[in-house]
C-alpha positions as CSV (number, residue, x, y, z in Angstrom):
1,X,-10.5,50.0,-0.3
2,X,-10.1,48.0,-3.4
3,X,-7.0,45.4,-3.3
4,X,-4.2,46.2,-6.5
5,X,-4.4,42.9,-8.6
6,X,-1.3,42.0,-10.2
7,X,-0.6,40.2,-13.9
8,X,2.2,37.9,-15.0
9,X,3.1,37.4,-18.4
10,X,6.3,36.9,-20.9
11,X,7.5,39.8,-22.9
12,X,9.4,37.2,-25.2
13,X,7.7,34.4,-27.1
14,X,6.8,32.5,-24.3
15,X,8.6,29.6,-22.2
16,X,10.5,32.3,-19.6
17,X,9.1,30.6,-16.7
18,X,5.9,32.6,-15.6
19,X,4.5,29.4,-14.2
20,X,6.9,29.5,-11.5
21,X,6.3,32.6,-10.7
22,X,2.8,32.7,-10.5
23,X,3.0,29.2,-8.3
24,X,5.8,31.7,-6.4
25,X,3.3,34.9,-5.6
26,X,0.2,32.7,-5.5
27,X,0.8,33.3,-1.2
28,X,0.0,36.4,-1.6
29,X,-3.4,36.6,-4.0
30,X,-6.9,35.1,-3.3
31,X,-6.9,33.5,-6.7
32,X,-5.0,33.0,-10.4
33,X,-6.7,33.6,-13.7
34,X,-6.0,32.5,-16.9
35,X,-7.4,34.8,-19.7
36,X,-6.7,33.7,-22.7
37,X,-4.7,30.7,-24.8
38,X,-6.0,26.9,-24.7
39,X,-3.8,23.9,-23.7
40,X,-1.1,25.0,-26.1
41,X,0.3,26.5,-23.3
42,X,2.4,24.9,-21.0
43,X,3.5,26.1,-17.6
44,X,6.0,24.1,-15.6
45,X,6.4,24.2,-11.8
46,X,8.2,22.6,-9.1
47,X,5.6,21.4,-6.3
48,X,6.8,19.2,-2.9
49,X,9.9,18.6,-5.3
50,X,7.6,17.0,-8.1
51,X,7.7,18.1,-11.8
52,X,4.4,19.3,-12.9
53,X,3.2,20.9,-15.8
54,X,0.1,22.7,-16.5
55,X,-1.5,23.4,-19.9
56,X,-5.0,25.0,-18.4
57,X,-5.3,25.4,-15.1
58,X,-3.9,28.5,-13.6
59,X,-0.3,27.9,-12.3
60,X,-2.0,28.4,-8.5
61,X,-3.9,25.4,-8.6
62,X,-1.5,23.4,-5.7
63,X,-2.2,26.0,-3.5
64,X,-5.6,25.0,-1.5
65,X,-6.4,28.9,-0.2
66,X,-6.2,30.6,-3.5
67,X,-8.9,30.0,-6.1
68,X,-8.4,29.1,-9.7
69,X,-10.1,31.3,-12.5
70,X,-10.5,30.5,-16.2
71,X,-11.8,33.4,-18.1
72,X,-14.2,33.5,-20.4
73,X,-11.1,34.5,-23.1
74,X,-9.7,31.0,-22.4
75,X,-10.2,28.3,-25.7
76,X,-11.0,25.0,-23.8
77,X,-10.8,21.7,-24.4
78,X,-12.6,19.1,-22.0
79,X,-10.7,16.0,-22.7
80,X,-7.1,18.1,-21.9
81,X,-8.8,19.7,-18.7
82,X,-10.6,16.8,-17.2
83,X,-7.2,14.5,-18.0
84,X,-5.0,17.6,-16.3
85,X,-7.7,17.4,-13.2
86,X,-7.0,13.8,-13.4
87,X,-3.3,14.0,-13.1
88,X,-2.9,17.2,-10.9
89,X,-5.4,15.8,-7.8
90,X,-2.6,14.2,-6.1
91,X,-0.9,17.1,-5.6
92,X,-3.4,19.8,-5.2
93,X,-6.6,18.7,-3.2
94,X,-9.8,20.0,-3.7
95,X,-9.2,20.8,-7.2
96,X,-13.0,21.3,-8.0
97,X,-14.2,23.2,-5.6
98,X,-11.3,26.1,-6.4
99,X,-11.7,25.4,-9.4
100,X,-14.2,27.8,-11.4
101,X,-15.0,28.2,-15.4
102,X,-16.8,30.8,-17.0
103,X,-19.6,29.5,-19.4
104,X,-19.0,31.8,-21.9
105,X,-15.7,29.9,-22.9
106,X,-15.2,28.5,-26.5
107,X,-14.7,24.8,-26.8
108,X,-12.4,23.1,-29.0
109,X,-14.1,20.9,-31.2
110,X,-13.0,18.0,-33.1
111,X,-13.3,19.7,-36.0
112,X,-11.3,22.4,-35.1
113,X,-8.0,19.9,-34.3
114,X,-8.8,17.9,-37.8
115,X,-9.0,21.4,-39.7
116,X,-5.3,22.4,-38.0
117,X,-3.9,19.9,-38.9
118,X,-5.0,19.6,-42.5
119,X,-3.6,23.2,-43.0
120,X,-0.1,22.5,-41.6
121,X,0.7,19.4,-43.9
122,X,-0.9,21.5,-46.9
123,X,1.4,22.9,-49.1
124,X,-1.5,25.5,-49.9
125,X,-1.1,27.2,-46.2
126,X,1.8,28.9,-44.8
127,X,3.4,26.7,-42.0
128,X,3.8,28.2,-38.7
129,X,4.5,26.0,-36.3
130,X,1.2,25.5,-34.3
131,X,0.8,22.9,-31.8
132,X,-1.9,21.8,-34.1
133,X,-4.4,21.5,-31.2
134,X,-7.1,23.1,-32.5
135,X,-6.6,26.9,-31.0
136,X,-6.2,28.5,-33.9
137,X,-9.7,27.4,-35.7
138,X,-11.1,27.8,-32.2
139,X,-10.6,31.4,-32.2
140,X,-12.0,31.6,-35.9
141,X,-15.3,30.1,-35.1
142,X,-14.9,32.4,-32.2
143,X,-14.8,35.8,-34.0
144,X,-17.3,34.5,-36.7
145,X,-19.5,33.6,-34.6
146,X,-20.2,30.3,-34.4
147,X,-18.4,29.0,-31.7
148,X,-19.6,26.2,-29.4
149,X,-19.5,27.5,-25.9
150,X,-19.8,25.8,-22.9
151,X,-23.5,27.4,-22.1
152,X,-24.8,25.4,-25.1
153,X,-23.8,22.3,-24.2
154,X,-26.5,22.6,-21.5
155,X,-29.5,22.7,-23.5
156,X,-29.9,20.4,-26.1
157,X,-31.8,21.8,-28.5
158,X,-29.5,25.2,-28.9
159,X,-27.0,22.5,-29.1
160,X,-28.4,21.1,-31.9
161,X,-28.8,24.2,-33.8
162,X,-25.2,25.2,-33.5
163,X,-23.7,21.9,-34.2
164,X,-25.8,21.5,-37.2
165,X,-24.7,25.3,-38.8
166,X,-21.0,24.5,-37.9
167,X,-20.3,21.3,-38.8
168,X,-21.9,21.2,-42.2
169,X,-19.4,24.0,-43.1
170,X,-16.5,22.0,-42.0
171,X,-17.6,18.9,-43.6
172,X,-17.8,20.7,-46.7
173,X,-14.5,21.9,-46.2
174,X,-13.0,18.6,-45.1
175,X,-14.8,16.8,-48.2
176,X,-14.4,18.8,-51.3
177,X,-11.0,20.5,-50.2
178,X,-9.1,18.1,-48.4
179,X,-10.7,14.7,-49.3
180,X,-11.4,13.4,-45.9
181,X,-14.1,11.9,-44.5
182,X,-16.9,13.7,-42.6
183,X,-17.1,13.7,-38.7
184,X,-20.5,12.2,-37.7
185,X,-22.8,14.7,-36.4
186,X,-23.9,12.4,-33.5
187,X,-21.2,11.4,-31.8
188,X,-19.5,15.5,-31.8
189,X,-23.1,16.1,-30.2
190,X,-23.4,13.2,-27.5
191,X,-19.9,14.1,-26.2
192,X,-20.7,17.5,-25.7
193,X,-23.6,16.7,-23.9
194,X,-21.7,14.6,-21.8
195,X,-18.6,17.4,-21.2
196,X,-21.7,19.7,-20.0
197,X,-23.0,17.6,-17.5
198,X,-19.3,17.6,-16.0
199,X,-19.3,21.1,-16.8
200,X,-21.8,22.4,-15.2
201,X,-20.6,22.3,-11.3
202,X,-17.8,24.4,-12.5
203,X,-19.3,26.8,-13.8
204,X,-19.1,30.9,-12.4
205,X,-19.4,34.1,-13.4
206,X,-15.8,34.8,-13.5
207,X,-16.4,38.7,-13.8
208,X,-18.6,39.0,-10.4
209,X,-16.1,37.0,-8.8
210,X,-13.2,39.0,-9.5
211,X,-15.2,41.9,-8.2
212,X,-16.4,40.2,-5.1
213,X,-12.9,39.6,-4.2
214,X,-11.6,42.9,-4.9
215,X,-14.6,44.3,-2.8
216,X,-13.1,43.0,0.0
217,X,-9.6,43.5,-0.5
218,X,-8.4,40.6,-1.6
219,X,-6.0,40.5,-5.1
220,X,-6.6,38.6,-8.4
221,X,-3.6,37.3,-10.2
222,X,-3.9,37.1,-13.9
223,X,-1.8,34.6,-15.5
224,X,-0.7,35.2,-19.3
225,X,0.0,32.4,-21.4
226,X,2.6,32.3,-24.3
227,X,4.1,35.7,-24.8
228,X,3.5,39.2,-25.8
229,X,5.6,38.5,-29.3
230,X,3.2,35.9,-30.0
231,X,-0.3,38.5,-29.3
232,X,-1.8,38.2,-32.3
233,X,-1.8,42.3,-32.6
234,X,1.5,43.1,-31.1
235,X,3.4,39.8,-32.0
236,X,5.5,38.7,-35.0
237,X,2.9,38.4,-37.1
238,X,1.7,35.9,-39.0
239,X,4.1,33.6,-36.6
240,X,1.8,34.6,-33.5
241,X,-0.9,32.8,-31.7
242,X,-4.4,33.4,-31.6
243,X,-5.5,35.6,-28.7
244,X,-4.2,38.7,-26.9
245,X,-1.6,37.5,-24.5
246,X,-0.3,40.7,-24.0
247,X,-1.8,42.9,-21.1
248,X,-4.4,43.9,-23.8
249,X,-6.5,41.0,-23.7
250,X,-6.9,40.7,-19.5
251,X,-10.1,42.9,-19.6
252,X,-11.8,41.2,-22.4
253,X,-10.6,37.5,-21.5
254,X,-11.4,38.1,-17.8
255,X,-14.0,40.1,-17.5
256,X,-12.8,43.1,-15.5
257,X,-12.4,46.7,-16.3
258,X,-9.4,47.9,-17.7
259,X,-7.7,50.2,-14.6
260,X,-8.4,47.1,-12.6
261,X,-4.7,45.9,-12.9
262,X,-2.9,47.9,-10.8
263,X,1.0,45.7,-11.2
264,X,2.3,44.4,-14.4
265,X,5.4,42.1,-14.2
266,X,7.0,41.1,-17.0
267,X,8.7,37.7,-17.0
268,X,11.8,37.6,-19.2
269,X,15.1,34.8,-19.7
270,X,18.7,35.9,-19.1
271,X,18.7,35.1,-22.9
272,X,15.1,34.7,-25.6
273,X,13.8,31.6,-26.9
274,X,11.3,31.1,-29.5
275,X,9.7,27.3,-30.1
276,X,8.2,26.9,-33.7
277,X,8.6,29.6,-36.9
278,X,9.5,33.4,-37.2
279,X,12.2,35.6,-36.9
280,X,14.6,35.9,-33.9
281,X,17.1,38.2,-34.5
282,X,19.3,37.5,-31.6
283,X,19.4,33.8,-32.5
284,X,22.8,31.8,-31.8
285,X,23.8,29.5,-34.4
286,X,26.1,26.7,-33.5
287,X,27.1,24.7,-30.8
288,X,27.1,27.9,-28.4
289,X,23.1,28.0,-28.8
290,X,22.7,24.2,-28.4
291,X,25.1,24.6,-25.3
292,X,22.6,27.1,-23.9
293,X,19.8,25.1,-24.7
294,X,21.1,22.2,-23.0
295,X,22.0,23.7,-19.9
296,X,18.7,25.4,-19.9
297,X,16.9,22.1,-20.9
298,X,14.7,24.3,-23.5
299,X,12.5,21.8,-24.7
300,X,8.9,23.0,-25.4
301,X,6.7,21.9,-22.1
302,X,3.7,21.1,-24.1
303,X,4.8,19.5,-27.2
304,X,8.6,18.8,-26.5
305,X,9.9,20.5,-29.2
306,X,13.3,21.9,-29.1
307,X,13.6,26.0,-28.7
308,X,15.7,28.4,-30.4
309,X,18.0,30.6,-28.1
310,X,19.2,34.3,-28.5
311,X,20.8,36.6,-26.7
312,X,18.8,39.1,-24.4
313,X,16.9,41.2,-27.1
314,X,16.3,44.7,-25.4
315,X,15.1,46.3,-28.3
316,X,11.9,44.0,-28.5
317,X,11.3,43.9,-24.5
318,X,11.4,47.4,-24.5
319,X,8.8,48.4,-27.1
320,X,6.7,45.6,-25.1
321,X,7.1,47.2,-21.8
322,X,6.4,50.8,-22.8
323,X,3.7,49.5,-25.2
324,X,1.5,47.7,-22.1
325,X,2.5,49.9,-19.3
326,X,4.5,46.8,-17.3
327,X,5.6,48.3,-14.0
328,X,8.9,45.7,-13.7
329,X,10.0,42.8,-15.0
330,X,11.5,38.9,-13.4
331,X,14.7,38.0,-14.9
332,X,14.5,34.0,-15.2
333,X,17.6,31.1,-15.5
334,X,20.3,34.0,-14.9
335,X,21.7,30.3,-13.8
336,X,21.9,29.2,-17.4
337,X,24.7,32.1,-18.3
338,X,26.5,31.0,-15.5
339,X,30.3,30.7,-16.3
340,X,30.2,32.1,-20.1
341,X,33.3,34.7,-20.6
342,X,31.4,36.9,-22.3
343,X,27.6,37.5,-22.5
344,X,25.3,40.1,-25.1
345,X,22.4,42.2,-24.9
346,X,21.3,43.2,-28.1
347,X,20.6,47.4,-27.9
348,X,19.7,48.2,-31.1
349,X,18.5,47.4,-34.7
350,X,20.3,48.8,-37.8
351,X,17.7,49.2,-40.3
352,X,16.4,51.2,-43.2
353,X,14.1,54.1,-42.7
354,X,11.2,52.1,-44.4
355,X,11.9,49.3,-41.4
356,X,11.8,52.0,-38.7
357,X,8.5,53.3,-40.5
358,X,6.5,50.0,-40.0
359,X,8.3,48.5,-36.4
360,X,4.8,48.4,-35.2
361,X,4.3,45.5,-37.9
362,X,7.0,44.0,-36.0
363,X,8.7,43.1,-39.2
364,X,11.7,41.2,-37.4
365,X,13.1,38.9,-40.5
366,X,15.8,41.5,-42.1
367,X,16.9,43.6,-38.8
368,X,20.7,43.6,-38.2
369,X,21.1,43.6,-34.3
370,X,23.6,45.1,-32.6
371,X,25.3,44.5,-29.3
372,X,27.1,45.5,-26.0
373,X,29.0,42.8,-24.4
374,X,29.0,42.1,-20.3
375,X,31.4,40.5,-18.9
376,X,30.3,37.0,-17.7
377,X,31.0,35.4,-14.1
378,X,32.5,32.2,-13.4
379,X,30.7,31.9,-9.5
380,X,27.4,29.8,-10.0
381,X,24.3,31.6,-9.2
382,X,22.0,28.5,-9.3
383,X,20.0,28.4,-6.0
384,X,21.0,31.4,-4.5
385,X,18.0,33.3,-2.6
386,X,20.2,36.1,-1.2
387,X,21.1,38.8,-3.8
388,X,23.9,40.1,-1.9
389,X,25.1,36.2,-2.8
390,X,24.7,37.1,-6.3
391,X,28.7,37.4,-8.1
392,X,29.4,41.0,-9.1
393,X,29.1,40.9,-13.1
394,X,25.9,38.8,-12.6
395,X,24.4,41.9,-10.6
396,X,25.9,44.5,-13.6
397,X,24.3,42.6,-16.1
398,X,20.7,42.7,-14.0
399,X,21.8,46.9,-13.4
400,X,22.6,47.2,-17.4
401,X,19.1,45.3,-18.2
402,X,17.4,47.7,-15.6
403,X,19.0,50.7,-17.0
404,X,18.2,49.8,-20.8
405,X,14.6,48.4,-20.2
406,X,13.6,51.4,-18.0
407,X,12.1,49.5,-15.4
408,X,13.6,47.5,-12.2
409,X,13.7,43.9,-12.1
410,X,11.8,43.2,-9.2
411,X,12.6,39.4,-9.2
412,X,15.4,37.2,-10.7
413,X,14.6,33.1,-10.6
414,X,18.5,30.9,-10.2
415,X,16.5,28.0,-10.9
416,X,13.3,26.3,-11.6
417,X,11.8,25.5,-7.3
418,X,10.0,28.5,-5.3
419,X,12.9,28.6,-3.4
420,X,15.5,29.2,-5.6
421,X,13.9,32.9,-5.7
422,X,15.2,36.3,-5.3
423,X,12.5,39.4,-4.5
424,X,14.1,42.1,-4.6
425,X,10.5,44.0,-4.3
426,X,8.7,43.2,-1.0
427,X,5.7,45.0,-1.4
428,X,4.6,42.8,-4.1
């Protein structure tokens, strides 16, 4: 019998804690995979009471029975992922042998960080907000084909042929648009060289293993990173990252067949946040938003920029969860609305017919949300494990979200440690 594998992801833009959660269910799968994204993610978990946060390795990395996968969707850069190995080993031994890369995986050039950040200070680009890492130009070289991957940096000679094509292009580009200097051909070549040689032991076909495992009956965990408003189909685009993060990308990015995720949980706030540019309709202006914020310490993990907040948008999560077939969803820092007299969910959008027309653009800027109001709950629900503990309006504000989503929440997170965990779904 073949074991149901299970993904994680946000249905917001990103930041609702799926990191925890996958650290959380990581018991119960053989390994975690990350499909797509690069180190501009940043997942934050609690491990032996220690604040860790991970920006490539799959969030079940501290757990030494459950391999870690990164798919071949996966943008990666070797200086970030030997530096995170670096500073995750004390706390998760035997990193490299659980550990396991596929070769097909783009690498972020030098080049490709240089080019980012050229376009954001140019007044000739629109600014979105990237974490000007190099992800985006990653995934361009990606789709047109001339992409670095981590197969060519073991053999010298293809090496040389790639480098050669690519970086004359973006030397051009640096030179007689931006007026920088060029990047020395050399130098880009010997440090690949060197990243393949360190490479190499890591290497795996991550599609055969994540059918070995499931031939067996053990289940695969696949880890989203950022969230499904930032997918660069189904996001708020052109403020949107640079891959699929949505549910859409797992087969691609990972390697496996389509039908072979049997679970999809959601992970959604109490409330939305959005770190960077683009529309959020929900957004709180004033000191209530920046009371929120502080209480939920929303700081961006990977480049500590401060996030937006909003109120629950169930319009949005809705058209994500019937869009990508999620079976339930994990309602995150219900802890943060704790003690508010009065807390929204935005139901609806009041817009023009021509808005309605094109809502699969997600055209968010000019939408007029509209609310219902729960009433709040002045018992704290930080820590709480039991939900029976849970105070009354804190459990009909998880019923109204059930009831307006369409699907159960199957877990509910009162604070950032594994234990501070309701499941509400044991079969999991």
């Amino acid at each position: 019998m073949k074991a149901e594998n299970l993904a994680v992801l946000g249905l917001q833009w990103g930041d609702e804690g799926k990191g925890k959660i996958v650290n959380f269910l990581a018991d119960r799968t053989s390994a975690a995979c990350r499909y797509q994204g690069g180190h501009n993610a940043g997942h934050t978990l609690i491990v032996d009471g220690k604040k860790l946060v991970l920006h490539l390795l799959p969030s079940s990395i501290c757990h030494e029975k459950a391999s870690s996968l990164i798919g071949r969707g996966v943008v990666v850069s070797c200086e970030a992922l030997f530096e995170e190995i670096k500073e995750i080993e004390p706390y998760a031994n035997g990193i490299t042998e659980r550990l396991k890369i596929s070769p097909a995986c783009t690498l972020i050039q030098p080049y490709h960080i240089l080019l980012d950040q050229l376009k954001e200070k140019s007044n000739s680009f629109t600014t979105i907000g990237t974490t000007l890492r190099g992800i985006g130009p990653a995934y361009e070289d990606k789709v047109s084909r001339k992409a670095v991957r981590i197969i060519d940096t073991l053999n010298e000679s293809k090496l040389n042929s790639k480098l050669e094509e690519t970086l004359s292009y973006y030397n051009f580009l640096f030179k007689a648009y931006f007026g920088e200097k060029e990047l020395t051909f050399n130098e880009i070549k010997d440090k690949n060289l060197e990243y393949g040689i360190k490479l190499k032991p890591l290497l795996a076909d991550i599609s055969s293993e994540i059918l070995s495992m499931n031939q067996v009956n053990k289940r695969v965990l696949f880890e989203g990173a950022q969230g499904a408003l930032l997918d660069v189909d189904q996001g708020t685009y052109p403020f949107v990252t640079s891959s699929n993060c949505s549910p859409a990308g797992i087969a691609s990015g990972a390697g496996c067949g389509p039908l072979d995720v049997g679970y999809i949980l959601g992970v959604v706030k109490a409330y939305v946040t959005r770190v960077g540019e683009g529309p959020l309709p929900t957004e709180i202006k004033g000191s209530l938003g920046k009371e929120i914020a502080k209480k939920g310490g929303e700081v961006g993990a990977t480049t500590g920029r401060p996030r937006r907040c909003g109120w629950f948008d169930a319009v949005s999560v809705k058209r994500i969860i019937q869009s990508n077939s999620v079976s339930a969803l994990c309602l995150t820092k219900i802890d943060v609305l704790d003690c508010f007299e009065s807390i929204k969910i935005c139901t609806e959008y009041e817009e023009d017919d021509d808005q309605k027309a094109f809502a699969e653009c997600m055209e968010l800027d000019n939408v007029n949300p509209k609310y219902i109001e729960c009433e709040g709950w002045s018992e704290p629900t930080a820590g709480i494990d039991d939900y029976e503990k849970i105070p009354e309006n804190a459990k009909k504000f998880v019923k109204k979200i059930e009831e307006i989503c369409g699907v159960p929440i199957d877990i509910i997170s009162t604070g950032p440690d594994d234990a501070s965990t309701i499941l509400l779904n044991r079969e999991i």
